[in-house]
VOKEPA-540343 format. One record per residue (C-alpha): x, y, z; residue in three letters. Coordinates in pm, whole numbers, plus 50000, padded with zeros to 5 digits. Each point is the difference from the previous one (the first is absolute). Layout:
N
XYZALA/...
***
This chain:
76
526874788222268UNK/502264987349768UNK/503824987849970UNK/502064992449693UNK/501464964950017UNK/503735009049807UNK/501744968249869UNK/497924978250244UNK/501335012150289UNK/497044990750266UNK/501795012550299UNK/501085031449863UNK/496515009849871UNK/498374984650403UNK/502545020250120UNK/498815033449807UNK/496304990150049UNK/500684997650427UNK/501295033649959UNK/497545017549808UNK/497394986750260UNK/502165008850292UNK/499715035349867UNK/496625003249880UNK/499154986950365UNK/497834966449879UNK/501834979550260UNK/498925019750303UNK/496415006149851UNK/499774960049959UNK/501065000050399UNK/497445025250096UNK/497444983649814UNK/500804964350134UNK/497585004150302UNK/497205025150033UNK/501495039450209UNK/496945016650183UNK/499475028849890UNK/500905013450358UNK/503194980749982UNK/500535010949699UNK/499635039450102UNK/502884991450242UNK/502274985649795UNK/499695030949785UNK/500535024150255UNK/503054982950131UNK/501415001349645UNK/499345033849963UNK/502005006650334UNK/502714979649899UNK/500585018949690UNK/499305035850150UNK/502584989050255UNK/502994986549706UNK/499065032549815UNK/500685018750296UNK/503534981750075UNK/500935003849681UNK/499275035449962UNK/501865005250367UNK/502924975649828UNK/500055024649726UNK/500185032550179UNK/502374989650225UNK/498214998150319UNK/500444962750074UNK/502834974949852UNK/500204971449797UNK/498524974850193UNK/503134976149976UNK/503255001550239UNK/503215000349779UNK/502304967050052UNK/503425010450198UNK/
***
């Protein structure tokens, strides 16, 4: 991965480096890979993700139709 340093500004380019790893996901892969997942644990964990995005796809798509509101209660 790399970041362009522009007229050595160091916490610009960290800050642009953070980002691109935030989004490429290295930061949670260096968590998961801190300590050693069974593979049964690890069959969990994927099926509970997999739930939790059927189930936001599903709001969402309910949110969209019309079916259920925003989520939030306007201030008064």
């Amino acid at each position: 991965m790399q970041v362009l340093v522009r007229d050595n500004n160091v916490d610009q380019a960290l800050r642009a480096l953070k980002k691109k790893m935030q989004r490429e996901g290295i930061f949670r892969e260096m968590k998961m890979r801190g300590h050693y997942e069974k593979p049964s644990e690890k069959r969990a964990r994927e099926k509970a993700e997999a739930v939790r995005r059927a189930r936001k796809l599903a709001r969402k798509r309910a949110q969209r139709e019309g079916l259920v509101g925003g989520g939030r209660v306007a201030a008064r």
